[in-house]
C-alpha positions in Angstrom: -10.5 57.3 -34.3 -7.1 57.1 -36.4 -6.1 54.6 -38.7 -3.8 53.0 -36.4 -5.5 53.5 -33.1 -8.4 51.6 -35.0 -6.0 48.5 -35.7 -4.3 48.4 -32.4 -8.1 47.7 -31.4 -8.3 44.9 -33.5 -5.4 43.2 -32.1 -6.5 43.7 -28.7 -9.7 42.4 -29.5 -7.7 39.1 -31.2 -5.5 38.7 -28.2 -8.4 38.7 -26.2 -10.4 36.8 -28.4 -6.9 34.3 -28.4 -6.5 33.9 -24.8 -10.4 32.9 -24.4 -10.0 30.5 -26.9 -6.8 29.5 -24.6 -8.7 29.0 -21.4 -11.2 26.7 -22.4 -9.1 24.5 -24.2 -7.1 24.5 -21.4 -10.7 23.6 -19.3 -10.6 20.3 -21.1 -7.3 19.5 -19.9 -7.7 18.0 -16.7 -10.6 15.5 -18.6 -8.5 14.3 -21.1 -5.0 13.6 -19.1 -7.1 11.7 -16.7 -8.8 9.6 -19.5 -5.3 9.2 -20.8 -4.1 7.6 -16.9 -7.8 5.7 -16.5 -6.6 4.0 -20.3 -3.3 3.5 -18.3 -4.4 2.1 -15.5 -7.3 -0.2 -17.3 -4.7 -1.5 -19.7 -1.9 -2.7 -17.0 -4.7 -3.9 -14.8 -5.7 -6.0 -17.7 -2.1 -6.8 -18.8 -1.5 -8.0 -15.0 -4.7 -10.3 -15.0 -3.3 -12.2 -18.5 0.0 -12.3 -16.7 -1.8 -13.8 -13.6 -3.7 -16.4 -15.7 -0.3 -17.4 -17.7 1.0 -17.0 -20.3 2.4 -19.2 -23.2 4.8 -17.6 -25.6 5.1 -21.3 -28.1 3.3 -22.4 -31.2 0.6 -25.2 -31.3 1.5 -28.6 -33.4 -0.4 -31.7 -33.5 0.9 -35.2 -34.3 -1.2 -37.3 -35.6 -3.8 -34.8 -35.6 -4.5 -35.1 -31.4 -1.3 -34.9 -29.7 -0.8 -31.4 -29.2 2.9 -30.1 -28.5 4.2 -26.6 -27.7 7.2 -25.3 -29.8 8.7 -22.5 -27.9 10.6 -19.9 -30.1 14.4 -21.0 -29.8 16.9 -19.7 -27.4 20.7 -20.6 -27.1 20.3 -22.3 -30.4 18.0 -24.7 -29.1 14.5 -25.4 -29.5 11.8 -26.5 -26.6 9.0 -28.7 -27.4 6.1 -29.4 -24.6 4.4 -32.3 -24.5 0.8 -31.4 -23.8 -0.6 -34.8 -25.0 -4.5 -35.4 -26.0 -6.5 -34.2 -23.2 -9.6 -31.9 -23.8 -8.8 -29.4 -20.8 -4.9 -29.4 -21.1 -5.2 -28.7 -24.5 -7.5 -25.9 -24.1 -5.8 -24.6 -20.9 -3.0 -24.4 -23.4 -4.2 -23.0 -26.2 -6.1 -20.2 -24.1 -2.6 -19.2 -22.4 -1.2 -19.2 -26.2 -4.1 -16.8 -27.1 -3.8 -14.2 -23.5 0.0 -13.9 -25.2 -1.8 -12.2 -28.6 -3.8 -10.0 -26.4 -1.3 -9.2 -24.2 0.9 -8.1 -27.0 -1.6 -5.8 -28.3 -1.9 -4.4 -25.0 1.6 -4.0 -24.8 1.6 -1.9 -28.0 -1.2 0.1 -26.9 0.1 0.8 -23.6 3.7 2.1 -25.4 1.3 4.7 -27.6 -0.4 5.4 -25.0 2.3 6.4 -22.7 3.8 8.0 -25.6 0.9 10.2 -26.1 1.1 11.1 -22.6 4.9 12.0 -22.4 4.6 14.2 -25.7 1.5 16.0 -23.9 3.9 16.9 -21.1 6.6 17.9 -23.1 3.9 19.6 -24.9 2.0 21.5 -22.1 5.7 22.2 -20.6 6.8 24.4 -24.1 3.6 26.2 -23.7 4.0 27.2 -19.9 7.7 28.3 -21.3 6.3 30.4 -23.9 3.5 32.3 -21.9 6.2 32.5 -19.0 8.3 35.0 -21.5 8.2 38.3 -20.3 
């Protein structure tokens, strides 16, 4: 066997070696873009349910240490304020809505990375079916 005869072997045998190493990555693909959509999917189910339960984008104050009032972020150049008062269950129903906002939020940011992951996968796989496509 000649010189070069002997090292066109060896880059068979890495191209081969290559596209096995290929094909089972690519076996783990279907598992991991459907535990990227079941994220999806758990996240806006979740996101929905806080929605459905409300949802209270204001700050807690207290007056006089037991009258609780909402201060809404100001819009038009004005400021709300809710009277909520000193009831034990309006003032928790309140301050629970207030706290489904902070998970919600975080939800919201997860589900942007998440569906960012997902459309940079695609854009991803896509280049790769471009490049093997190459004749």
């Amino acid at each position: 066997m000649t010189h070069a005869s002997a090292k066109s072997l060896d880059h068979t045998t890495d191209a081969e070696d290559l596209a096995a190493k290929m094909l089972a990555e690519v076996l783990r693909l279907p598992e991991l873009i459907e535990s990227f959509a079941r994220k999806y999917r758990e996240i806006m189910t979740r996101m929905q349910e806080l929605k459905r339960a409300g949802l209270i984008y204001a700050k807690p104050h207290y007056r006089q240490g037991k009258y609780l009032y909402l201060i809404y972020p100001m819009k038009d150049g004005e400021r709300r304020r809710e009277y909520i008062g000193a009831d034990p269950e309006k003032i928790k129903s309140a301050l629970q809505a207030i706290d489904r906002v902070r998970e919600y939020e975080a939800l919201s940011s997860k589900l942007a990375r998440t569906e960012g992951c997902l459309s940079q996968g695609q854009r991803e796989l896509s280049q790769l079916i471009r490049t093997l496509s190459v004749k």
